[in-house]
VOTOR-97915 format. One record per residue (C-alpha): z, y, x; residue in three letters; residue number from 0. Coordinates in steps of 0.2 Angstrom, whole numbers, plus 5000, padded with zeros to 4 digits. Layout:
! residues N
- w v u type seq
- Z Y X ALA NUM
...
This chain:
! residues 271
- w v u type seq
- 5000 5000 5000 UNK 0
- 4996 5014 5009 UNK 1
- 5008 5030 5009 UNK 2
- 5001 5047 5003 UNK 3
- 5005 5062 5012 UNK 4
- 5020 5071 5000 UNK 5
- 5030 5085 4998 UNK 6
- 5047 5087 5003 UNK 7
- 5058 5076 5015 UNK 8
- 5061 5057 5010 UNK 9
- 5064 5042 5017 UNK 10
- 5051 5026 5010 UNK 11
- 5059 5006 5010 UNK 12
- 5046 4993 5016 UNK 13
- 5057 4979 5019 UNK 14
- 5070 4973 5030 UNK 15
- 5077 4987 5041 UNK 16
- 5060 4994 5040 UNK 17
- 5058 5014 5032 UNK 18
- 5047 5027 5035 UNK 19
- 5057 5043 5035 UNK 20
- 5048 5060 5034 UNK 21
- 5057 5075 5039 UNK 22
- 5047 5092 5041 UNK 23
- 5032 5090 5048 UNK 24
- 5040 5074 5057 UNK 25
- 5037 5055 5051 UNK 26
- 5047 5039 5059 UNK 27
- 5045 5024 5057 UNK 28
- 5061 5013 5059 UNK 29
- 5063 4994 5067 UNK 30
- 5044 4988 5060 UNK 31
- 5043 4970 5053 UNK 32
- 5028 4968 5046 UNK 33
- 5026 4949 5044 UNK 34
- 5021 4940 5028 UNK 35
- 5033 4931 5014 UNK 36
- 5033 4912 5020 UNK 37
- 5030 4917 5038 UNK 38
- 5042 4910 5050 UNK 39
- 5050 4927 5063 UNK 40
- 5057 4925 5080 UNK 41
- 5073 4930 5079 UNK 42
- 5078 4928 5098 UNK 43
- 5091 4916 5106 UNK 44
- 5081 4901 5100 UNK 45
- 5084 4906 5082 UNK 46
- 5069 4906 5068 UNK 47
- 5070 4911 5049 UNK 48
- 5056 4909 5036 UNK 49
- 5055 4928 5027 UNK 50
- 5060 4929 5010 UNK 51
- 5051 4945 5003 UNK 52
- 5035 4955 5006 UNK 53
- 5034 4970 5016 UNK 54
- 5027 4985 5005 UNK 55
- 5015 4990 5019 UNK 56
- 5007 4986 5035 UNK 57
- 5003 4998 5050 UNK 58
- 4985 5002 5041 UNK 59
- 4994 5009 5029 UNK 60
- 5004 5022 5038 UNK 61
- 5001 5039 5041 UNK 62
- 5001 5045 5058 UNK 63
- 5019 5043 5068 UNK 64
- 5030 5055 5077 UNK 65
- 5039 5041 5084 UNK 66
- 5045 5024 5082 UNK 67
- 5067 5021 5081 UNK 68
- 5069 5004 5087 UNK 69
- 5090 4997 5084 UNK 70
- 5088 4982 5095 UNK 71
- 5072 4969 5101 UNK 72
- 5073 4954 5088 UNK 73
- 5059 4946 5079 UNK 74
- 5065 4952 5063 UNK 75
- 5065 4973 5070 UNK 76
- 5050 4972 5082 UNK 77
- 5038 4958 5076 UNK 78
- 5020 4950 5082 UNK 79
- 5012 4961 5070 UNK 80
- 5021 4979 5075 UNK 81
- 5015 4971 5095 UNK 82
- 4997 4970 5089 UNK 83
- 4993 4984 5078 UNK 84
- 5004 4999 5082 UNK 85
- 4997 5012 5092 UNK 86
- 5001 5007 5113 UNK 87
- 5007 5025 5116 UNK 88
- 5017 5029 5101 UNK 89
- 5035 5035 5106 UNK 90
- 5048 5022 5104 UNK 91
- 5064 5029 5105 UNK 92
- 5076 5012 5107 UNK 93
- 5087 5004 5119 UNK 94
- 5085 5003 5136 UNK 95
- 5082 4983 5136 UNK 96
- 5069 4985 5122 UNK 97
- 5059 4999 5130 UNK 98
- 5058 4989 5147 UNK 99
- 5052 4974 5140 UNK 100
- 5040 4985 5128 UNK 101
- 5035 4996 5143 UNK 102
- 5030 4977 5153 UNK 103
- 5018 4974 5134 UNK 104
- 5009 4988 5137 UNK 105
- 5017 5000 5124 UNK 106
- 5017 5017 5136 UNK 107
- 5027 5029 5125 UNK 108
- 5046 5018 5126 UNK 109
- 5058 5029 5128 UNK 110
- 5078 5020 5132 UNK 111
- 5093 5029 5125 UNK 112
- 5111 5026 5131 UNK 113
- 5124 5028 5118 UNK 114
- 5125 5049 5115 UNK 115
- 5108 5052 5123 UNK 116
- 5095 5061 5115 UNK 117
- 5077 5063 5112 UNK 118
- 5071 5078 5104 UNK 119
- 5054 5082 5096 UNK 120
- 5048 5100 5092 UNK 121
- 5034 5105 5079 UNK 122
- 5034 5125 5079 UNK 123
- 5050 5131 5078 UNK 124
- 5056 5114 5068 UNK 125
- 5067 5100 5077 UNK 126
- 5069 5083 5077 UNK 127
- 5084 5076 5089 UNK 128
- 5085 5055 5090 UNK 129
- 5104 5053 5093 UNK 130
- 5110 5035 5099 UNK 131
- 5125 5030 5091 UNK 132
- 5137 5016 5094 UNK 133
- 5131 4998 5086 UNK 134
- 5135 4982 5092 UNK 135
- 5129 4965 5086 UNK 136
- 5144 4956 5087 UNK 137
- 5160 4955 5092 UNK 138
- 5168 4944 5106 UNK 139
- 5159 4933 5121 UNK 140
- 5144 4931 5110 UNK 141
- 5138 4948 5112 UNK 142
- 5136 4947 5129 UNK 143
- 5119 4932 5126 UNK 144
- 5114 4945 5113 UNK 145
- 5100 4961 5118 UNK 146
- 5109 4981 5117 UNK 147
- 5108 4987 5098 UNK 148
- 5110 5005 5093 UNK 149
- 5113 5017 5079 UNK 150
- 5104 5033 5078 UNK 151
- 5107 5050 5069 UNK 152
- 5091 5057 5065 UNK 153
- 5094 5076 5066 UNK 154
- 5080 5089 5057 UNK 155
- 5080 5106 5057 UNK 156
- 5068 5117 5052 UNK 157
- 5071 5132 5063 UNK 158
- 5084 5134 5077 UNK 159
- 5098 5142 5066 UNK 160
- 5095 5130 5049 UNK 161
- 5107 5120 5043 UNK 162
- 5103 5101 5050 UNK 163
- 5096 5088 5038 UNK 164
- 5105 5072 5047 UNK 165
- 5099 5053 5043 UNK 166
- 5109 5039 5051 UNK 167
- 5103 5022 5055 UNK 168
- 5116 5011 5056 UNK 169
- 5106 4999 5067 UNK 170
- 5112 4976 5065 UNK 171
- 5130 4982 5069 UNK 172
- 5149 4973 5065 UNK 173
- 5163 4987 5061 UNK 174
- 5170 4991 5079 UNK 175
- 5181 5005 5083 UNK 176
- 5166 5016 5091 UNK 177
- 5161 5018 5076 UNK 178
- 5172 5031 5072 UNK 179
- 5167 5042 5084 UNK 180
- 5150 5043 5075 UNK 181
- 5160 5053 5063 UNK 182
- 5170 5063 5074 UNK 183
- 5152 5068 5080 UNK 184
- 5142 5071 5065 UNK 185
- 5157 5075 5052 UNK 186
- 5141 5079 5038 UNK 187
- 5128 5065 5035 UNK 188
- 5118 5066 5022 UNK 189
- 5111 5048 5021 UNK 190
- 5115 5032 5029 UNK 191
- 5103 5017 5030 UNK 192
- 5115 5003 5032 UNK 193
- 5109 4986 5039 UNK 194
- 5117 4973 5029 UNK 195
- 5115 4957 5027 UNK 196
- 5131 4945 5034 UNK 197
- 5118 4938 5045 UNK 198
- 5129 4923 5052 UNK 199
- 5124 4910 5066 UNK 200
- 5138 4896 5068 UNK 201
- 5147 4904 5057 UNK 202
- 5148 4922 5067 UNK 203
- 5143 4937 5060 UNK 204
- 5131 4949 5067 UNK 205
- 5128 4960 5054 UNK 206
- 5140 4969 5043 UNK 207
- 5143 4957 5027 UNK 208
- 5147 4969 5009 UNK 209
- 5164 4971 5013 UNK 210
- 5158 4980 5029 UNK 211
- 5147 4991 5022 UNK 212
- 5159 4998 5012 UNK 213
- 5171 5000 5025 UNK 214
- 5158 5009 5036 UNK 215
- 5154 5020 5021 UNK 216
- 5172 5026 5019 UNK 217
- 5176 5028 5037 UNK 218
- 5157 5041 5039 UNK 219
- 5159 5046 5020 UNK 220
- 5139 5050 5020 UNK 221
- 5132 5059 5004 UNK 222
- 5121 5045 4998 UNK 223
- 5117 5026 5005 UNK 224
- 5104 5015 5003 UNK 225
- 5107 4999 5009 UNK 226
- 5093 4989 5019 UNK 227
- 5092 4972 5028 UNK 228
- 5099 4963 5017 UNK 229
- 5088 4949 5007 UNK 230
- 5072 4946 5020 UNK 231
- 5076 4931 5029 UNK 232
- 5086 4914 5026 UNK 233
- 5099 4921 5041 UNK 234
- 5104 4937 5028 UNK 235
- 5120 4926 5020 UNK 236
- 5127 4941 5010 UNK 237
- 5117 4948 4994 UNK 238
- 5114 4966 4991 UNK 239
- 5122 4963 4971 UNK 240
- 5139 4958 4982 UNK 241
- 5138 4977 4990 UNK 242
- 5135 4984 4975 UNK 243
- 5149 4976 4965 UNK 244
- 5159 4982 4981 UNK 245
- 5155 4998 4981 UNK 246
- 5161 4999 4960 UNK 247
- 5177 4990 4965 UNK 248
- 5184 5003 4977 UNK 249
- 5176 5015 4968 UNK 250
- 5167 5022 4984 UNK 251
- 5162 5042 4980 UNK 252
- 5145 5042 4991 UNK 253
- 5131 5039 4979 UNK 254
- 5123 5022 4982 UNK 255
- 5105 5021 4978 UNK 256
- 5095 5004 4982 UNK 257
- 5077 5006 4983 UNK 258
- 5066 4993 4981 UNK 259
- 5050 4987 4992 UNK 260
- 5039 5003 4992 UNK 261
- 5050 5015 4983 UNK 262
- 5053 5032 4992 UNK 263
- 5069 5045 4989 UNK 264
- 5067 5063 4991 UNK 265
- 5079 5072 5002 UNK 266
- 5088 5088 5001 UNK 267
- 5079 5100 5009 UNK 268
- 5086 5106 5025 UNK 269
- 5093 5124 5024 UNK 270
C-alpha cells in the first residue's frame, strides 16, 4: 500500500516494530521487517519464528527517507527484504554493532549511537535530533550472547526556539533501572512506541510482557502510546488485548491508541 504524502505530523503502523513517522519535512522509517505472513525470519542466536501477520507495505511503497532508526540487528527489525531493497546509502541511525555489520553489507550511510549520543538532521531552519536512549534485551548473563539494543527519542522542531515535538521508541527492552533516566531527560513526551510482546526463549523474557508496558508508561508518563511488536511472530507470547485490559486495570491516564496494520495517527503540531 503505498503511503501518500500528508499533512501534518504522524506516525504510520506497518507491522511489528515497524512505523514510518513524519515530522516536518522529515520521514523515518523505524526497525524495517518487511517479510511476508508464513515466511520464516531469522531472529539471531539460532532462533527462527514463522510471521503471523502482513506488513502494510514494502520499501516500494515508501516515500523517500530522512533516515532509518534501527533498536537492535535481529531478523525480526532488519530483515532480507530491508537488505535487498532499501536504498545502500540511506542513513541508519542504530547501534554501533548493527551499523558495523551493515557498513561490512554495503549499506554506506550507518551511523552508531552510544547511549546519549545524537544525530541531528536539519531542513531549513527545522530540526530533527535522534537521541539514544537506554534499552536492554534482557536481564542477567543472557544479555551478554545478545547484539546492543537501543531506545531513541525522536526530537522535532520546527525552528530553533519552537517548542519540541518528541517521539520515543522504546526499542525490544525489559524494565531496568536506566530507564528512568529517559525521563529525567525528556520530562515531556508526547508519544511512546512501546515494543511489546513478552517475547520469551527458555522461558526468559526479552521484551517487555503487558505488565511491563504499563510499568514503563507510568514511570515516562508519555501523552499517548501506541503499542507495537506485539502479535507478528510465534516468539511474541504476550497479546496486545492483555495490555490493553492492563492499562484499564490501573487506570493508566496516557491515552492508549492501538493502530492497526496501515493506519496512521496525526500528531500535535510542534509549537
Amino acid at each position: 500500500m503505498p503511503f501518500e504524502e500528508t499533512a501534518g505530523d504522524s506516525v504510520s503502523f506497518i507491522g511489528t516494530a515497524t512505523t514510518l513517522i513524519r515530522l516536518g519535512g522529515f520521514t523515518v522509517l523505524t526497525d524495517p521487517n518487511f517479510m511476508h505472513q508464513g515466511q520464516w525470519s531469522y531472529f539471531g542466536q539460532g532462533l527462527f519464528s514463522r510471521r503471523r501477520t502482513e506488513p502494510a507495505a514494502q520499501p516500494a511503497d515508501l516515500p523517500p527517507l530522512t533516515a532509518v532508526v534501527l533498536s537492535h540487528l535481529h531478523g525480526d527489525h532488519f530483515d532480507r527484504v530491508a537488505r535487498r531493497e532499501l536504498d545502500r546509502d540511506v542513513p541508519i541511525v542504530t547501534t554501533g554493532h548493527a551499523a558495523a555489520k551493515l557498513g561490512r553489507g554495503g549499506f554506506t550511510g550507518c551511523v552508531g549511537l552510544r547511549t546519549w549520543a545524537e544525530e541531528t538532521f536539519s531542513a531549513g531552519d527545522a530540526t530533527l535530533r535522534v537521541t539514544a536512549v537506554p534499552a536492554r534485551h534482557t536481564a542477567g548473563p543472557l544479555n551478554r550472547l545478545l547484539p546492543e539494543v537501543m531506545g531513541t527519542v525522536l526530537e522535532y522542531r520546527r525552528t530553533a526556539d519552537a517548542t519540541p515535538l518528541r517521539v520515543y521508541v522504546s526499542g525490544d527492552t525489559v524494565l531496568h533501572g536506566d530507564l528512568a533516566e529517559i525521563g529525567l531527560r525528556f520530562p515531556t513526551l508526547d508519544l511512546a512506541l512501546l515494543h511489546l510482546g513478552g517475547t520469551r526463549v527458555l522461558g526468559v523474557l526479552l521484551s517487555m510482557d503487558h505488565k511491563q508496558g504499563v510499568d514503563l508508561v507510568e514511570l515516562l508518563r508519555p501523552d499517548r502510546v501506541v503499542p507495537i511488536h506485539y502479535d507478528d511472530y510465534g516468539l511474541f507470547r504476550s497479546p496486545v488485548s492483555n495490555f490493553l485490559t492492563e492499562v484499564r486495570d490501573r487506570r493508566t491516564t496516557a491515552e492508549v491508541r492501538l493502530l492497526h496494520r496501515g493506519d496512521t495517527l496525526p500528531l500535535a503540531p510542534a509549537r
